[in-house]
C-alpha positions in Angstrom: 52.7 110.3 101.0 49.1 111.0 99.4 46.8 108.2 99.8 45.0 106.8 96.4 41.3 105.5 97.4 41.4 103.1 94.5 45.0 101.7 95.7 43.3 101.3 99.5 40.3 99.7 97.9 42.6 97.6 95.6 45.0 96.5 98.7 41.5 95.1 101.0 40.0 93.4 98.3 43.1 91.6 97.5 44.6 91.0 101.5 40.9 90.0 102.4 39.2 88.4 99.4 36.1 90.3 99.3 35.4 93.1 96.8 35.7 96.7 98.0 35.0 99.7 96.1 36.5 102.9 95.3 33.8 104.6 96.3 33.0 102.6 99.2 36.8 104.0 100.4 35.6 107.6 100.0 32.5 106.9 101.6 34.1 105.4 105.2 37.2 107.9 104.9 35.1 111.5 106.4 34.4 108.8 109.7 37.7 107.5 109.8 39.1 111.2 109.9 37.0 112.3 112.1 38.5 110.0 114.7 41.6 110.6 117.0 44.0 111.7 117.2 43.4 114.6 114.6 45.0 114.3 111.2 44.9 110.3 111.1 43.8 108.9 107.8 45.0 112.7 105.9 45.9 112.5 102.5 49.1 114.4 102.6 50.9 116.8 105.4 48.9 119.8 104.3 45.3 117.9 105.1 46.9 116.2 108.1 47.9 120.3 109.7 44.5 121.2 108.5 42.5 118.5 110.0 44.3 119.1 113.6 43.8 123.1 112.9 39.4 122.8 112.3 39.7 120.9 115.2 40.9 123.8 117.1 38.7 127.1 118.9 37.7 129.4 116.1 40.1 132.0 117.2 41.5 134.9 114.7 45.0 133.3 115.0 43.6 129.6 114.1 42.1 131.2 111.2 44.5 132.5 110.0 47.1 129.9 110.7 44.7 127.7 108.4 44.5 129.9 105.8 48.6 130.1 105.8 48.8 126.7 105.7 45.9 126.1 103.1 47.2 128.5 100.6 50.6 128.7 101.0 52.2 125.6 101.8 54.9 125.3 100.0 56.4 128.8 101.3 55.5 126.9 105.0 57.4 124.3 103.9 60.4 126.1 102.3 60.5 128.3 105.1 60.0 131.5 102.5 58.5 133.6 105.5 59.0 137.0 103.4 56.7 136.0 100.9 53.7 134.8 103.3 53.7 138.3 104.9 53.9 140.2 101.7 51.1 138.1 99.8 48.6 137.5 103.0 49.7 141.3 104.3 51.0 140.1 107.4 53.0 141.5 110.2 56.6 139.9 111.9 54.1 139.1 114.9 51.0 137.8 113.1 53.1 135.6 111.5 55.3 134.2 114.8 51.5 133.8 116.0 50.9 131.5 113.3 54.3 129.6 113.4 53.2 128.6 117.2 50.2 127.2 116.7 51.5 125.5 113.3 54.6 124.2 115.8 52.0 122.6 118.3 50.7 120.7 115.3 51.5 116.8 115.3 53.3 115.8 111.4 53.3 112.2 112.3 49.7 111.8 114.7 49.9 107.7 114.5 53.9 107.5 114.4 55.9 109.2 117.1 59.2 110.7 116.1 63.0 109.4 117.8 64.4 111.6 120.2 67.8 111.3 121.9 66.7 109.2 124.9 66.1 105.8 124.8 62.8 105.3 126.5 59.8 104.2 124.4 56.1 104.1 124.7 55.0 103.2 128.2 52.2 100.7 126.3 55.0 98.4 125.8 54.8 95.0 127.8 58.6 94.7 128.2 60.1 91.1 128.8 62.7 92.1 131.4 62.1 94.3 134.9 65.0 96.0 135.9 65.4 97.3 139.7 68.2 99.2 140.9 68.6 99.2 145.2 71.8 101.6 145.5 73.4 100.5 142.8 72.7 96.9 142.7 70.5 95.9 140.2 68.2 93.0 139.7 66.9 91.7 136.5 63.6 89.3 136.7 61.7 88.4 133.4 57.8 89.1 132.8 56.4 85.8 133.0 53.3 86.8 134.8 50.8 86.0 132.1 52.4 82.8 131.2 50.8 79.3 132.9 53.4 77.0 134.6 54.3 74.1 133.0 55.0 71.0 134.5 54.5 67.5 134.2 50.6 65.5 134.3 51.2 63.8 137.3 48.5 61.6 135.3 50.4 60.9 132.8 53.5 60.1 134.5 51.6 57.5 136.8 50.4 55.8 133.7 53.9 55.1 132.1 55.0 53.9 135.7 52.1 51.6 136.3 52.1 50.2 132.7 53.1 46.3 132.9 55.3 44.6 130.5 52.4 42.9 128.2 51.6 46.5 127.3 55.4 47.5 126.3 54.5 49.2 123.1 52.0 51.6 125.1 54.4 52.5 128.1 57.2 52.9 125.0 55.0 55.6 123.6 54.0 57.2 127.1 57.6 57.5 127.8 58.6 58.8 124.9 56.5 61.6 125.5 57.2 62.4 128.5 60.7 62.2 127.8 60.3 65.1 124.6 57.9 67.2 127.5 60.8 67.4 130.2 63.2 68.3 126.8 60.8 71.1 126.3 60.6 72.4 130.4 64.0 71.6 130.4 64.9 73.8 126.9 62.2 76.8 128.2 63.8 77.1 131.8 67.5 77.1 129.5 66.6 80.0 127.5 65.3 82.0 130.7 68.8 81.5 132.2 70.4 82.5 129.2 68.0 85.6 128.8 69.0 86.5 132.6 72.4 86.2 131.7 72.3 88.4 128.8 70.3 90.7 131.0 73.0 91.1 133.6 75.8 91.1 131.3 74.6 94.5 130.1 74.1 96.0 133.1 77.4 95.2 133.8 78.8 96.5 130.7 76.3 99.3 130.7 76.4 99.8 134.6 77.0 103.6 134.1 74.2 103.9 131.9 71.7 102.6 133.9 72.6 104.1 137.1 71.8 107.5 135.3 69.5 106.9 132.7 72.2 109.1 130.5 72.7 108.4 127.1 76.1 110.1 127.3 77.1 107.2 129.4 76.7 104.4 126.8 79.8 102.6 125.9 80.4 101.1 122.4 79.0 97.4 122.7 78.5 95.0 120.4 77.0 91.1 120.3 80.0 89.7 120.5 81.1 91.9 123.8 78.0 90.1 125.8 78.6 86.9 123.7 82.2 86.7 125.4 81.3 87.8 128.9 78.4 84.6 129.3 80.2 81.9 126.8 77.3 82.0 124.4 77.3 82.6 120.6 76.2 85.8 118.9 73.5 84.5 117.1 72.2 83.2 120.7 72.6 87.1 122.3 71.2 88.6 118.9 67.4 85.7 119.3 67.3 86.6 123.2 67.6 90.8 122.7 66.2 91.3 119.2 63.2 93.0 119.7 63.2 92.5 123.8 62.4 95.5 125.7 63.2 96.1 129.6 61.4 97.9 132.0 64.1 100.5 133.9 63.7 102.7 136.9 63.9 105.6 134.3 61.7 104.4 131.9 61.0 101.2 129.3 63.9 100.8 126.6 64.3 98.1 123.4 67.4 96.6 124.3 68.9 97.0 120.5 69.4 100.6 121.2 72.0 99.7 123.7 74.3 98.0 120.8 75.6 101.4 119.2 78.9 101.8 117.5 82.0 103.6 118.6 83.6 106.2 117.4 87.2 107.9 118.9 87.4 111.2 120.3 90.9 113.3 120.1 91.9 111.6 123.5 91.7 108.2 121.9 89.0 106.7 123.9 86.2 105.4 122.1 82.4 106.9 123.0 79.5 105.6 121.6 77.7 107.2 119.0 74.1 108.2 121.2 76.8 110.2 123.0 77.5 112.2 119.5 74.1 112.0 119.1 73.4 113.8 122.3 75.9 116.2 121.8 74.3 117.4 118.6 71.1 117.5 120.2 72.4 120.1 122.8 74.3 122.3 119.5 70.6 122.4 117.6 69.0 123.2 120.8 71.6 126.1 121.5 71.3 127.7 118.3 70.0 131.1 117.1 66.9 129.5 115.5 67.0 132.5 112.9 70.2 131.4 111.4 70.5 127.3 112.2 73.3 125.8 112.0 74.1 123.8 108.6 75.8 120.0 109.0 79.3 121.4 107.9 79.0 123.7 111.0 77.6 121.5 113.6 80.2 119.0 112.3 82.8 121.6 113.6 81.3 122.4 116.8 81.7 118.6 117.3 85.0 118.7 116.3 85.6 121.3 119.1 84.0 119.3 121.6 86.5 116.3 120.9 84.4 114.2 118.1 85.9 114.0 115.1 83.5 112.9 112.7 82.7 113.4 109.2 80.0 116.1 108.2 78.2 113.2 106.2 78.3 111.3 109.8 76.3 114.7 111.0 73.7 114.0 108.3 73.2 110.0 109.3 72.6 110.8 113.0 70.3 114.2 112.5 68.1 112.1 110.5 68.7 109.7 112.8 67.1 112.1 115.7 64.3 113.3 113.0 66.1 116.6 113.6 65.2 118.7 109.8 68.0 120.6 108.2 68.6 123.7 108.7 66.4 125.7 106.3 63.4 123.9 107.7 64.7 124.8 111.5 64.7 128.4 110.6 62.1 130.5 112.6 61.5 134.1 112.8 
């Protein structure tokens, strides 16, 4: 998506109530894209290769992979290899020269793509530490930068030593105490329940996080946890929504372990990352001259056992970030 300097200017001004120009946009913009990582603040996906392709050694093939992609972009795009080579008179292995540095390039520098595992950016402060010692696990919570609370051992004296000609004072004193233990009391609730929650999925998930295997997931759902701890969904959904745990194979957001489940021929339901994976293995199997189309990947699945629809193959691919087929194709 191309930026429009007068939208950006338009969009400060109004957020920040102050007056920004257009011009005072195109005047910061050559700093901001000068910083890392190369191609932040591009206007489109052409400027964002370019600006990670001047970055790099003045070689012959960096040259010309930045006059392939300043020129003829579109045929890049569309994969129309033929008529890069016949316009820029290129050979098969100039142009595979090119494609490589081209596929080192970053599309997205600021926003990393999905894969098929379920570990996210390390930079994540995750609410939940996981440990596994031989296959028992043990699930604390990250309350390391939170002060303790407790009680002003102050204040509670005063409401104790109050006497009865100053009833309306000790009434209020008490009072407040009384809504300040609620509120210990309600914090060191939710904790419990967020342990709970915690160990309820390891249980359900025990295969999972003994390997670290997507494969292994089982079909789960809020109201599989909500039954194994006697809570109600909308409780499981506050205490996991956007709640990340720290694993011995890496940090995961605990929403990706709620996937649906679909039946294989043997009747037994799997849980769509295991699809997921699968199709990750087909793509990365496949003759990257002629890539497979979603109608043919949809019938290698159907060989392995996983009957779904080809529109199915479409969700989860995009799911992945995985490109179709015409934009897979190499030479």
């Amino acid at each position: 998506m191309k930026y429009d300097a007068y939208n950006i200017a338009d969009d400060i001004s109004f957020t920040n109530n102050i007056w920004v120009e257009e011009s005072e946009i195109e005047e910061i913009l050559p700093l901001i894209r000068s910083l890392d990582p190369p191609g932040v603040a591009a206007r489109d996906l052409q400027d964002c290769l370019l600006l990670q392709l001047e970055r790099k050694p003045h070689t012959p093939e960096n040259t010309l992979s930045i006059e392939v992609v300043r020129r003829h972009m579109h045929e890049l795009a569309g994969r129309n290899y033929e008529k890069i080579m016949r316009v820029m008179n290129l050979d098969n292995e100039q142009l595979k020269e090119v494609l490589g540095v081209i596929a080192h390039l970053n599309p997205k520098p600021v926003v990393g793509g999905q894969s098929s595992s379920l570990v996210v950016n390390e930079n994540i402060l995750p609410e939940y530490f996981v440990t596994n010692d031989n296959g028992l696990f043990e699930v604390n919570l990250n309350g390391r930068d939170l002060p303790s609370i407790r009680l002003s051992k102050a204040v509670v004296e005063m409401a104790e030593s109050r006497n009865k000609s100053d009833r309306a004072t000790a009434q209020f004193v008490k009072s407040k105490l009384a809504s300040a233990r609620w509120f210990i009391d309600a914090l060191k609730q939710r904790e419990q329940t967020m342990l709970n929650t915690m160990r309820a999925i390891i249980e359900f998930q025990k295969d999972y996080f003994i390997t670290g295997d997507v494969r292994q997931l089982r079909p789960m759902i809020l109201k599989d946890i909500a039954d194994r701890i006697g809570m109600d969904i909308s409780t499981i959904s506050r205490v996991t929504s956007g709640k990340y745990a720290q694993t011995p194979f890496g940090i995961i957001h605990l929403k990706d372990l709620f996937t649906e489940g679909v039946k294989n021929d043997e009747g037994e339901e799997v849980s769509n990352r295991e699809i997921q994976q699968a199709i990750v293995e087909i793509i990365e199997k496949e003759d990257k001259q002629s890539p497979y189309t979603d109608q043919q990947i949809q019938e290698l699945l159907t060989e392995k056992g996983y009957p779904v629809a080809r529109r199915t193959v479409a969700k989860y691919r995009e799911q992945l970030n995985i490109p179709i087929a015409k934009i897979r194709r190499e030479l």
